[in-house]
RONU-615759 format. One record per residue (C-alpha): residue in one letter; y, x, z; residue number from 0. Coordinates in Angstrom, 2 decimals. Layout:
// residues N
R   type        py        px        pz   seq
R      a         Y         X         Z   NUM
...
This chain:
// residues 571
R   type        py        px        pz   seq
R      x     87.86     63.90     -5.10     0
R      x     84.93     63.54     -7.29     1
R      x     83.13     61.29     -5.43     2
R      x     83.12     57.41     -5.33     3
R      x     82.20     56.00     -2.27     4
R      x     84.58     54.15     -1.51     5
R      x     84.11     52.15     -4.69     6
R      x     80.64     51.58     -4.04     7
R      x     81.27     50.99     -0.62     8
R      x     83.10     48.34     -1.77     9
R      x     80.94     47.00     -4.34    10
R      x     78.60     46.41     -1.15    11
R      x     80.88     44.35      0.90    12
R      x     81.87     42.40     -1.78    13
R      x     78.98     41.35     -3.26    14
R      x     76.20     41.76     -0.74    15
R      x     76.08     37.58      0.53    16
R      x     75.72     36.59     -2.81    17
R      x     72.82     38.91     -3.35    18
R      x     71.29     37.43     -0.13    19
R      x     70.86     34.35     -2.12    20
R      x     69.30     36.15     -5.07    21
R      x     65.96     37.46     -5.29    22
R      x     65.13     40.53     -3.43    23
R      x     63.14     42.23     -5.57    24
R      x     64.35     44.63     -8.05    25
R      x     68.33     43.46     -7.10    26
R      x     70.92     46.29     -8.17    27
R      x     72.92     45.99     -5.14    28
R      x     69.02     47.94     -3.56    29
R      x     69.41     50.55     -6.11    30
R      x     73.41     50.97     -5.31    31
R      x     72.11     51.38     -1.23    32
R      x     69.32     53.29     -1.53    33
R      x     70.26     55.59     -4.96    34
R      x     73.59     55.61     -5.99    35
R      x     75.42     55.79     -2.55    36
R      x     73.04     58.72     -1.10    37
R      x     73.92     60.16     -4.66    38
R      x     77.34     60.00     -3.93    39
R      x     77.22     61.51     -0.45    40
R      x     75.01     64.08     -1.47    41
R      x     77.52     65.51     -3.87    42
R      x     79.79     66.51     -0.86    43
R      x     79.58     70.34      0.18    44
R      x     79.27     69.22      3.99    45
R      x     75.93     67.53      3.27    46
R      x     73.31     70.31      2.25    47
R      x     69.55     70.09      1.80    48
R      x     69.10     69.76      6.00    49
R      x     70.20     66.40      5.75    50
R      x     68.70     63.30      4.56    51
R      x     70.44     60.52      3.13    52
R      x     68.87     57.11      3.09    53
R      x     69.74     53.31      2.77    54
R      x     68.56     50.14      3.33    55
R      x     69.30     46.74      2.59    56
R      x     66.18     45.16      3.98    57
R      x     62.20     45.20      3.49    58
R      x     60.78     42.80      1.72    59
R      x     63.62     40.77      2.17    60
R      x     67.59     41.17      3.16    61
R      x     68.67     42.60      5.58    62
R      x     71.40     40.78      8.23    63
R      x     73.16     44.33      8.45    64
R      x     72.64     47.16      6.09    65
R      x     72.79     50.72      6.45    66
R      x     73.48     53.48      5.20    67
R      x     72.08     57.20      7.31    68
R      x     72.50     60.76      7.20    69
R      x     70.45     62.54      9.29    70
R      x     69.68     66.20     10.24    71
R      x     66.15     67.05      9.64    72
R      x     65.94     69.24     11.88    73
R      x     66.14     66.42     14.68    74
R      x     64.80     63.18     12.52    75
R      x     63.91     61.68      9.63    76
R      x     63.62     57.97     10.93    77
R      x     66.35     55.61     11.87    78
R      x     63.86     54.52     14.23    79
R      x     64.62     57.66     16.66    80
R      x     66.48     60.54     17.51    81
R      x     70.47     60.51     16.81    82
R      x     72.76     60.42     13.25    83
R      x     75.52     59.27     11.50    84
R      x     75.15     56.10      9.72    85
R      x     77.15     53.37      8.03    86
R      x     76.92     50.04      9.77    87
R      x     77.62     46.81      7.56    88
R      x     78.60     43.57      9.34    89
R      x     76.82     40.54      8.95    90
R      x     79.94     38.92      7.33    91
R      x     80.77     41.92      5.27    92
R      x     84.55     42.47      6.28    93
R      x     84.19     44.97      8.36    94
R      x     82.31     48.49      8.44    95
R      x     81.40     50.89     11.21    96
R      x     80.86     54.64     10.75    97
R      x     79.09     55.54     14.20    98
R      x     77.23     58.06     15.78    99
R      x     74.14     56.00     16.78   100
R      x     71.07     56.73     17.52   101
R      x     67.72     55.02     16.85   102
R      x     66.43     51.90     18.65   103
R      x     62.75     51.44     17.44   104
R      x     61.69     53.98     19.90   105
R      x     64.43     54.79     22.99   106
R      x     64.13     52.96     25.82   107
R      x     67.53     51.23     26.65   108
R      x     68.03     53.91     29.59   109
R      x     67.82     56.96     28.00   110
R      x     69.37     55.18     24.95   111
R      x     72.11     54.79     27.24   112
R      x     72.11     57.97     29.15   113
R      x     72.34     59.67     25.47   114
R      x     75.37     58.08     24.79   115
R      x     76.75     58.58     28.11   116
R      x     76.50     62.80     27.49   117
R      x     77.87     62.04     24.07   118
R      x     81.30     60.85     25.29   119
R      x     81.57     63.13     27.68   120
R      x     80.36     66.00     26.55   121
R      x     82.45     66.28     22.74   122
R      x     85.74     66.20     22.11   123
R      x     86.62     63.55     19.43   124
R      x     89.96     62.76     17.02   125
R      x     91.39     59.76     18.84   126
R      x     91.20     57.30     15.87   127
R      x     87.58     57.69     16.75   128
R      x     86.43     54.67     19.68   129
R      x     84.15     55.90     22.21   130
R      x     82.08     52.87     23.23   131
R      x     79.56     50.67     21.80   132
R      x     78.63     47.02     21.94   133
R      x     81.12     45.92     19.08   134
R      x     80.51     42.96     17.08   135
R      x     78.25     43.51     13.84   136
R      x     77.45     39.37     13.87   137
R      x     74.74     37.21     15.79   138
R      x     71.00     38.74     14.64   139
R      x     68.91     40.35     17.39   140
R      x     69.09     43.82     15.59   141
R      x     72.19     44.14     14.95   142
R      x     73.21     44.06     18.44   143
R      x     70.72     46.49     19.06   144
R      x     72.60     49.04     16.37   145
R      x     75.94     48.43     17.80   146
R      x     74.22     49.00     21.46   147
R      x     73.10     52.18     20.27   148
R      x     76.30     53.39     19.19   149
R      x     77.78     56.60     20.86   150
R      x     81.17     56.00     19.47   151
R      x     82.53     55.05     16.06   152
R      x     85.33     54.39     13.38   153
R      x     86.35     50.76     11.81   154
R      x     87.16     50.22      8.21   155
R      x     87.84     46.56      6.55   156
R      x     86.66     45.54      3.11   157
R      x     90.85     44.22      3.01   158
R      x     92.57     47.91      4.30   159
R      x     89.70     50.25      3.04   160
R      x     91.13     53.88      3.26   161
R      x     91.50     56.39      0.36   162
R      x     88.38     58.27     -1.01   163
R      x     90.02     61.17      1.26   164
R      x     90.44     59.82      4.39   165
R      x     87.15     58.40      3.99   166
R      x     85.33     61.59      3.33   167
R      x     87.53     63.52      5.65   168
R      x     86.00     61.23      8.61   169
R      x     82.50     61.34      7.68   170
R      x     82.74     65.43      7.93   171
R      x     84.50     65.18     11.62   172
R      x     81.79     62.60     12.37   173
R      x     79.16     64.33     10.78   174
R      x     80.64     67.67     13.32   175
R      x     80.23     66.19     16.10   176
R      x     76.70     65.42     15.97   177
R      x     76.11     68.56     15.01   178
R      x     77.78     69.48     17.95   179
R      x     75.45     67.40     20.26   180
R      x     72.40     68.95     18.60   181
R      x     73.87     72.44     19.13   182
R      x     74.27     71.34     22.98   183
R      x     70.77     69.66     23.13   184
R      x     69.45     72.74     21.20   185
R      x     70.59     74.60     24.30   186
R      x     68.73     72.81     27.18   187
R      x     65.44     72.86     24.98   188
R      x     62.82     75.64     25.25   189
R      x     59.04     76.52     24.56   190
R      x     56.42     77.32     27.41   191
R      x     53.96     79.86     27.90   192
R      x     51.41     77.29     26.13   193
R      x     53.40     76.53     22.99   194
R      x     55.28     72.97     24.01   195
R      x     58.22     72.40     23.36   196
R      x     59.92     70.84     26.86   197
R      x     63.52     69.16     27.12   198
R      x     65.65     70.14     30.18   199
R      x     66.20     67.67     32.92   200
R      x     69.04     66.39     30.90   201
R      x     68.87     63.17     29.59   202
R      x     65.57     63.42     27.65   203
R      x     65.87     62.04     23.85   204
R      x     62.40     62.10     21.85   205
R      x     62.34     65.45     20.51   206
R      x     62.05     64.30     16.95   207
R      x     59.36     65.54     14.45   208
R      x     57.48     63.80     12.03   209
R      x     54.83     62.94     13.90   210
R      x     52.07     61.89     12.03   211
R      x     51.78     64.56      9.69   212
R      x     52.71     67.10     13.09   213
R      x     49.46     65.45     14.63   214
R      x     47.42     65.24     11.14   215
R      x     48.48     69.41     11.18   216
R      x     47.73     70.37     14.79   217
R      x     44.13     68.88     14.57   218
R      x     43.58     70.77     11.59   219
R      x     44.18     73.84     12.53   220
R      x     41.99     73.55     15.39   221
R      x     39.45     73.28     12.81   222
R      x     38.56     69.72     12.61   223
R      x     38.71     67.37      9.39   224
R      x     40.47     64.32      9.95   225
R      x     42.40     62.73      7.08   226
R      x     45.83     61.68      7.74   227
R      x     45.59     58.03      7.02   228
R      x     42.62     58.37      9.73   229
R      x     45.36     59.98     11.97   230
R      x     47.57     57.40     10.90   231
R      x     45.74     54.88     12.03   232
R      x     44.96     56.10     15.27   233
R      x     48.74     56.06     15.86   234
R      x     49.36     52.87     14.82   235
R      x     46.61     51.83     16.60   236
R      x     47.56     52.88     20.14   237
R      x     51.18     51.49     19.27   238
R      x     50.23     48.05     18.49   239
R      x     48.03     48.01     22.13   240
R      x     47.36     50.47     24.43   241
R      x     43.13     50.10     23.94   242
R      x     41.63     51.64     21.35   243
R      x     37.75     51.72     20.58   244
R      x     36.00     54.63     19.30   245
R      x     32.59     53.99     17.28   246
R      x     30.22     55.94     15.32   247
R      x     27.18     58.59     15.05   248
R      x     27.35     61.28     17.83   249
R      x     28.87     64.24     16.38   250
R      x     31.53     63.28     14.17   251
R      x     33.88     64.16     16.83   252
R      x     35.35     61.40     17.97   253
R      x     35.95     62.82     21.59   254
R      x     37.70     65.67     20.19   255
R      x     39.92     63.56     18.19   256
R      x     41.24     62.33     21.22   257
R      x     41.92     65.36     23.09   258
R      x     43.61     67.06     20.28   259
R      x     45.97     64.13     19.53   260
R      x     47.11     63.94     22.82   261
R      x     47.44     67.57     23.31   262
R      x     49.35     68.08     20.02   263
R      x     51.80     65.46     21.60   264
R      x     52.33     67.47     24.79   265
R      x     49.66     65.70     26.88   266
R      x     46.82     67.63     28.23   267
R      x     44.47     68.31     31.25   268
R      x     46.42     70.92     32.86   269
R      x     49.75     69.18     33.19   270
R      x     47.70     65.67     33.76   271
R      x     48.45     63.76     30.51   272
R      x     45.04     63.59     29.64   273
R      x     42.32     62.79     31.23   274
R      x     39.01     62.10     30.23   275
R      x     36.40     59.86     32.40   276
R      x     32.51     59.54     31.49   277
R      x     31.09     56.72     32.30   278
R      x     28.08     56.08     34.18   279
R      x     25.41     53.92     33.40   280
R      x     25.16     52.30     37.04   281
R      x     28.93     51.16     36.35   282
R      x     28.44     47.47     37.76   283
R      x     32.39     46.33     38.06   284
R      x     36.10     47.56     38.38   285
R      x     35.74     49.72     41.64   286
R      x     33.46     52.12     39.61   287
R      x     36.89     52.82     37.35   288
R      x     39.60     51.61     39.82   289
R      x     38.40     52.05     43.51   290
R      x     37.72     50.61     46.59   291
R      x     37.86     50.35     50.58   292
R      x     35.23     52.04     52.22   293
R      x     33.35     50.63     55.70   294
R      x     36.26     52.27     57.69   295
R      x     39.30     50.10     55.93   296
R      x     40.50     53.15     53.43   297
R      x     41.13     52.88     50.42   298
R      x     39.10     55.66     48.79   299
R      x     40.63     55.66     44.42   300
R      x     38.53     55.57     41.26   301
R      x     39.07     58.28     38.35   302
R      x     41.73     55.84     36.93   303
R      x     43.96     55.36     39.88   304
R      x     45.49     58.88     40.06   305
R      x     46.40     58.70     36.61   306
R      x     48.16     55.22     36.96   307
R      x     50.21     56.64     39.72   308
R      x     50.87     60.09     37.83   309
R      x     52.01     57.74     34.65   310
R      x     54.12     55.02     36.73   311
R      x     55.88     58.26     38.29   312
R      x     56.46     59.38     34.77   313
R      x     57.32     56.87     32.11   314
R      x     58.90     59.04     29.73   315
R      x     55.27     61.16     29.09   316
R      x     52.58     59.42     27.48   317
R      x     49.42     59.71     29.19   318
R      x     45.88     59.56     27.35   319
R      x     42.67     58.74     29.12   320
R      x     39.46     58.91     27.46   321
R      x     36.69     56.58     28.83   322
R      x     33.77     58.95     27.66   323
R      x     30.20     56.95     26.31   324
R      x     32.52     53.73     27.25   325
R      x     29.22     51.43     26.77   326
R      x     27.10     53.48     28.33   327
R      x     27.54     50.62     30.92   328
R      x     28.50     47.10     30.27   329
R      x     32.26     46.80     29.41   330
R      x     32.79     43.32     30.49   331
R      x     31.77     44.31     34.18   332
R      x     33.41     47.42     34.86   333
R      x     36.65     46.90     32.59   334
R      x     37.05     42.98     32.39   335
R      x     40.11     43.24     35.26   336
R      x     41.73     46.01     33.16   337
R      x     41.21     43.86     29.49   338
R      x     42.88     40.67     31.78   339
R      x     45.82     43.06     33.53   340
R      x     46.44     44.32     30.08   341
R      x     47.12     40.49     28.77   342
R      x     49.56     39.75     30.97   343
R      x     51.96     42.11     29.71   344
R      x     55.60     40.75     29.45   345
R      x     59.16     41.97     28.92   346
R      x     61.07     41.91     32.33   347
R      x     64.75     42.72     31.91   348
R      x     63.97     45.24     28.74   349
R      x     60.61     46.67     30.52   350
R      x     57.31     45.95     29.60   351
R      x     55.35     44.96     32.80   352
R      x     51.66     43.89     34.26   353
R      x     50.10     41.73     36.72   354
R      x     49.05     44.12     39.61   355
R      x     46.01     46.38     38.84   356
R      x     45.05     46.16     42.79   357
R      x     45.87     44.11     45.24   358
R      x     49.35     45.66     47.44   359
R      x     47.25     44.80     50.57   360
R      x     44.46     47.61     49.02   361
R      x     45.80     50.07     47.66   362
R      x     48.94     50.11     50.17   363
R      x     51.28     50.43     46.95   364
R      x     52.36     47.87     43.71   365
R      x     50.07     49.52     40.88   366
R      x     50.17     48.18     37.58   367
R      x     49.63     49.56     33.96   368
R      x     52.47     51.00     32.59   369
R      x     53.15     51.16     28.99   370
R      x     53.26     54.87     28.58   371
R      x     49.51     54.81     29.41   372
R      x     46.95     54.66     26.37   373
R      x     43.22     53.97     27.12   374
R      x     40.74     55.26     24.41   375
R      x     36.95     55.05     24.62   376
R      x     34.71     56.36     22.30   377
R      x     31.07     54.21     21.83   378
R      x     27.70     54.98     20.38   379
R      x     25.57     52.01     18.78   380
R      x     22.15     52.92     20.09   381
R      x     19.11     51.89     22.20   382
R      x     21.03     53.65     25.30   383
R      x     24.10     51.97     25.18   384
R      x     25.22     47.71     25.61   385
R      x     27.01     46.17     22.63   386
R      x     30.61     44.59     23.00   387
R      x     31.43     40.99     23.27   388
R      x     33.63     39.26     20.96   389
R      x     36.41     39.54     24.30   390
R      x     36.59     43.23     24.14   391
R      x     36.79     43.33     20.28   392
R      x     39.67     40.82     20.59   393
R      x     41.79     43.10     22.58   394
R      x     41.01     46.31     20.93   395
R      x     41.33     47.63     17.98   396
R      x     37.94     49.51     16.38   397
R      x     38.20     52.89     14.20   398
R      x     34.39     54.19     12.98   399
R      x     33.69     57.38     12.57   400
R      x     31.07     58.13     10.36   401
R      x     32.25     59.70      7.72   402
R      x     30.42     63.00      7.40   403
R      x     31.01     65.74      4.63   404
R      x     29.16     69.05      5.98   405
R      x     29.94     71.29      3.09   406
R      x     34.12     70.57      3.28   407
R      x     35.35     74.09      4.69   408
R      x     38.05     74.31      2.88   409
R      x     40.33     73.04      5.92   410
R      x     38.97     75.75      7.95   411
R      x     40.81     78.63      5.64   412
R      x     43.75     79.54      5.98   413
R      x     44.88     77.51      8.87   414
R      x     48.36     78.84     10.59   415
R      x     47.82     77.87     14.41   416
R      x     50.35     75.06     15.20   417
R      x     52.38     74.55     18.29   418
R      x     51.65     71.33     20.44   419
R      x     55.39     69.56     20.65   420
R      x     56.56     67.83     23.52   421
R      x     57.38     63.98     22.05   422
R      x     58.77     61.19     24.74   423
R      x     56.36     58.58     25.22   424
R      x     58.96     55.75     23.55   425
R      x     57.43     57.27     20.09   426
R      x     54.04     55.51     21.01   427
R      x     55.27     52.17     23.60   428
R      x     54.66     49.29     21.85   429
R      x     57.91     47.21     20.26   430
R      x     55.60     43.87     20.12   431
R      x     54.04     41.11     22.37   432
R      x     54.67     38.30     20.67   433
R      x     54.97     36.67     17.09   434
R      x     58.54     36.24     17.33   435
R      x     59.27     39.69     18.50   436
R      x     58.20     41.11     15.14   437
R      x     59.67     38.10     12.70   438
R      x     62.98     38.27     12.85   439
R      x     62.58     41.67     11.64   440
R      x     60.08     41.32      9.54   441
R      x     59.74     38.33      8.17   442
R      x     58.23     38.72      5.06   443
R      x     55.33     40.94      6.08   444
R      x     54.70     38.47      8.83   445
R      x     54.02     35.73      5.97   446
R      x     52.23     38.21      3.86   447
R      x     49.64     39.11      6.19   448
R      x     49.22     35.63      7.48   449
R      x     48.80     34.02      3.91   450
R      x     45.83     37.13      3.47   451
R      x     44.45     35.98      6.61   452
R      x     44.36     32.51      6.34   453
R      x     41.91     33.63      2.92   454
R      x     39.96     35.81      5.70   455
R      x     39.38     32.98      8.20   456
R      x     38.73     30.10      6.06   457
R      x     35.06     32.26      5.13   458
R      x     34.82     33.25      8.36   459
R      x     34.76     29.67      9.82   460
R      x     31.44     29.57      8.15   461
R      x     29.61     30.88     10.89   462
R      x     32.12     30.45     13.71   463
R      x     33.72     33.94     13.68   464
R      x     36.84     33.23     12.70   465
R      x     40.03     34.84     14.59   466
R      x     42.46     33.51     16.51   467
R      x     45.97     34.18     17.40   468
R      x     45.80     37.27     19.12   469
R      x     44.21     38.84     16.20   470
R      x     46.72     37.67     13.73   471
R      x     49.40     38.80     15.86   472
R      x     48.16     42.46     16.43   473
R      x     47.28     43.20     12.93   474
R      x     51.10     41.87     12.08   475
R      x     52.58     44.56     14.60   476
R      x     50.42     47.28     13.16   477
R      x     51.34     46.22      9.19   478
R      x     55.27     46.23     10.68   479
R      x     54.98     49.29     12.17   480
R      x     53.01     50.70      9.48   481
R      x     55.91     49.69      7.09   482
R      x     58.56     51.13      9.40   483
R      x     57.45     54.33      9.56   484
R      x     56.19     54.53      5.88   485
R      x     52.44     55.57      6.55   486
R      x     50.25     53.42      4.11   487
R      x     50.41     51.15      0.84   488
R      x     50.38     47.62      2.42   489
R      x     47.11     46.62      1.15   490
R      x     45.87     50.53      2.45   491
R      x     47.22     48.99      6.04   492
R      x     45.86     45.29      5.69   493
R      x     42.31     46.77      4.49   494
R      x     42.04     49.04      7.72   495
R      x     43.12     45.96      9.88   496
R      x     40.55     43.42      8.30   497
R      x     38.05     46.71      8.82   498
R      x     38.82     47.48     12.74   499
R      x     39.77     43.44     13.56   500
R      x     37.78     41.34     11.63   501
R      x     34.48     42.74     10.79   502
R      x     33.36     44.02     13.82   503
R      x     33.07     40.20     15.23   504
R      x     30.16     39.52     12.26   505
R      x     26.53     39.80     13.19   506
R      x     23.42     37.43     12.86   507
R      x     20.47     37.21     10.84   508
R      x     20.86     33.62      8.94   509
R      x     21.60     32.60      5.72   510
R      x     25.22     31.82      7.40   511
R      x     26.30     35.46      8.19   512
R      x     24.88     36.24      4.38   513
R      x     27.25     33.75      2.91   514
R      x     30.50     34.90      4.99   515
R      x     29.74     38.72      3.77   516
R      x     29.42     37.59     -0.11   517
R      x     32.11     35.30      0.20   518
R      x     34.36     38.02      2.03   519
R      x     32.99     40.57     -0.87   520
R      x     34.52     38.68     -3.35   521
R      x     37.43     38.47     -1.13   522
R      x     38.10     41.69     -1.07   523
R      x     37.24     42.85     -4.48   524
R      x     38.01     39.92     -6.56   525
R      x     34.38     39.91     -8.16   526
R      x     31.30     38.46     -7.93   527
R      x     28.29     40.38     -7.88   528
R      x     24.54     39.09     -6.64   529
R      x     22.41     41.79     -6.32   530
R      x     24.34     44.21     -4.11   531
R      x     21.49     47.10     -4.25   532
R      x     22.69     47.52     -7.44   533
R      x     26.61     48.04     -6.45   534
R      x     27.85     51.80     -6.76   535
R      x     30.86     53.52     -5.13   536
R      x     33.03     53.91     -8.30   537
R      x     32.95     49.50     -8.00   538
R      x     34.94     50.00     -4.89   539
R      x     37.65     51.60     -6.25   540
R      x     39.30     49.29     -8.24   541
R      x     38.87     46.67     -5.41   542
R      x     42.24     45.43     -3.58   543
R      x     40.21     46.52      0.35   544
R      x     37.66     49.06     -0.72   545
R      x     37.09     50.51      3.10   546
R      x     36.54     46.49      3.98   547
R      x     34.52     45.88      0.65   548
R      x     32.15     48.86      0.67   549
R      x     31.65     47.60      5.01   550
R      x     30.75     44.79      3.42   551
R      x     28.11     46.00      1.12   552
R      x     26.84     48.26      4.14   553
R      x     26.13     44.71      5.98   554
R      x     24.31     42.79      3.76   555
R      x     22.03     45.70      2.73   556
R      x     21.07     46.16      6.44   557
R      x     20.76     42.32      6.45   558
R      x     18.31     42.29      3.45   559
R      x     16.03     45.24      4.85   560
R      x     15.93     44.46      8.36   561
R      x     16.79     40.81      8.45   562
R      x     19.40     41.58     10.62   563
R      x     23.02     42.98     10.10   564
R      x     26.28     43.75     12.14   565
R      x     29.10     45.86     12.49   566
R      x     27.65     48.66     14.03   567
R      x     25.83     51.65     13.03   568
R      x     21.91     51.86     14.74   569
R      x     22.47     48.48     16.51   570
């Protein structure tokens, strides 16, 4: 056998928990997991170009358990979803698990287990192989959660490793039967009239695809030009919390935006995944949105109260609703009992849950928000419309549109129309509440961020505008889940976090607010400049947060002419 896995296999378990007391960086036992072992496997002639062979041993720092994945394209890319074959290190490196798992980022611990269920029953296996999950991989929070998502598996130990034969021979009856599974899954998939892709009643597993780019493609070829880190960040966005804010001139098609991203997902107005709601002007408080009882005792619902029901009858869709011109009306009348509902999300035995929307005695029912519903509304900054309070902008995260480039047409040639795919909502659910949901995990982004931020707030306290703990929370779950699914550079991430969290809380017209945008320009760029009429676009580009720095610059030159400045555009 030409191959050495064993050896390096080896190499792993013996070493690895004295490299956990080494420096991360650079270490050779990273190279041996994510090069020379998917070298090794890759020279076998059961592993062709449809799979994918990747593995980790930690980011940013070690890892408790390290992997090692092959994966079938054609169903993911991601250890985070879908179902492979992967190499499962214990903690204590003396034993070793090769299991058909599936991901546990983004299935919910039903279907997760439903999944696993069909697996046993549904394909044959050679008895040496254990049918069951929930073995012992040591005491950290996600490596239960990899042995929980095990479908069945086969034990080595670092003291009776098998021969290079053996070894190989199991990884192509493994790697078999999750081919058969696919084959079988393949089976209860098809494609409706309108182009989605919809899964059988069976157990439903996220039809995998990479989504971003799917989404990023599907919007162009409707015509519209979106960049992908822009569609990036929508989607990280809506997974760190369920509200996202709109802003920017009319026409740069932020309404749109919405409508195709949900529809390229599956979700749209015909089968009642999207929904979009203008709102009114003469919106005074919740029953406007939510409903309310009429002079005759009934209950008579809002625009939003359908859709709760539709969702809470449906968690494995997402559902999109689009509050049209959402300050067309004051946002902290209409949509304050939403904003509080939405804080007092919790985990109750593995489910995210709310404080009732409506009262039981109102509505006649328990209604709540579930978490495969994502709110979106899309704002204009002018003399028609009510700015936000520094509540909303706490609880939401803010993407501006005004980026406007009328003579780009070259996305409009040549577009091939792409097919909307149906994707469970799991792929969008948030993973995070708290701070010490995300830590354990990942640590050293955690203390990364918070040592930038800390910089942040320190200027910000200046003037009083300086964030609190809710803020550095959410922009930690987007950087982790940015990280996880490998979307943007870190500083790419922490720039578009201290653009759509930080900056949209500054406005004023005192020498304060000046000094907070200089000090955060040289923040951001690491240089000092005074006269900022005289700063050009190329200066941005060797900054460490241009989008940030060049917001910046925007500020203070609307502060200097008008002796006013904020966030927003025409305010």
């Amino acid at each position: 056998m030409d191959t050495k896995i064993k050896d390096l296999i080896l190499n792993v378990m013996n070493n690895y928990l004295t490299a956990r007391t080494e420096r991360f960086a650079g270490h050779d036992l990273g190279a041996l997991m994510r090069q020379q072992l998917p070298k090794e496997l890759n020279k076998l002639p059961f592993i062709d170009d449809n799979y994918l062979v990747k593995g980790s041993v930690g980011q940013g720092n070690w890892a408790g358990v390290p992997w090692l994945a092959i994966m079938n394209k054609n169903v993911t890319e991601s250890t985070q979803r879908g179902y492979y074959i992967v190499y499962l290190f214990h903690e204590n490196m003396e034993s070793l698990y090769l299991t058909l798992a599936q991901g546990v980022t983004e299935t919910s611990p039903e279907e997760m287990a439903a999944i696993n269920e069909e697996i046993r029953r549904e394909i044959d296996m050679d008895p040496k192989v254990v049918k069951e999950g929930g073995f012992d991989l040591g005491q950290s929070k996600l490596g239960r959660a990899y042995a929980e998502s095990t479908a069945a598996y086969i034990k080595y130990t670092a003291d009776h490793m098998p021969s290079e034969e053996e070894l190989v021979d199991d990884l192509e009856k493994m790697i078999s039967y999750c081919e058969e599974y696919i084959s079988l899954k393949e089976a209860d998939t098809y494609t409706s009239s309108s182009g989605a892709d919809i899964v059988s009643d069976l157990p439903k597993e996220v039809l995998d695809i990479d989504l971003v780019p799917h989404i990023h493609e599907y919007i162009s070829s409707k015509g519209f030009y979106y960049t992908k880190d822009e569609v990036a960040n929508f989607y990280l966005s809506i997974k760190t919390k369920p509200f996202l804010i709109l802003s920017g001139i009319s026409g740069t098609g932020k309404t749109k935006m919405v409508q195709w991203f949900a529809e390229s997902v599956g979700a749209t107005e015909e089968n009642g995944q999207f929904t979009l709601i203008p709102v009114r002007p003469d919106w005074s408080d919740g029953s406007d949105l939510l409903g309310y009882v009429d002079i005759k005792g009934d209950f008579k619902e809002g625009p939003l109260t359908a859709v709760l029901k539709e969702a809470m009858d449906h968690p494995d869709r997402p559902y999109f609703v689009l509050l049209d011109e959402m300050n067309l009306a004051r946002v902290e009348y209409y949509f304050s009992d939403l904003l509080s509902v939405m804080e007092s999300r919790k985990w109750k035995n593995g489910e995210l849950v709310t404080s009732p929307v409506l009262p039981v005695e109102m509505v006649g029912e328990e209604l709540y928000l579930p978490a495969n519903l994502f709110m979106i509304g899309t704002v204009n900054m002018d003399e028609t419309t009510h700015p936000f309070s520094k509540k909303v902008l706490d609880r939401a995260n803010t993407i501006e549109f005004n980026r406007v480039e009328l003579n780009h047409l070259a996305f409009l040639k040549n577009q091939d129309e792409k097919h909307a795919a149906y994707v469970n909502a799991e792929r969008f659910k948030t993973r995070y509440l708290h701070l010490k949901d995300v830590y354990e995990e990942n640590e050293a982004i955690v203390e990364r961020v918070t040592d930038e931020l800390v910089k942040v707030n320190n200027i910000l306290k200046t003037n009083g505008s300086h964030v609190g703990y809710r803020v550095r929370d959410e922009i930690c779950f987007f950087m982790a889940y940015n990280e996880q699914e490998e979307l943007m550079s870190f500083e790419a991430a922490l720039d578009t976090c201290f653009l759509q969290k930080v900056l949209p809380r500054l406005t004023g017209s005192d020498s304060r607010i000046e000094r907070v945008l200089i000090d955060l320009y040289r923040q951001f760029t690491k240089k000092q400049i005074e006269n900022f009429g005289d700063v050009l676009e190329e200066d941005f580009n060797h900054a460490t947060y241009p989008k940030s720095a060049e917001k910046v610059v925007e500020m203070l030159r609307r502060l200097e002419d008008d002796g006013f400045t904020s966030f927003w555009v025409n305010s």
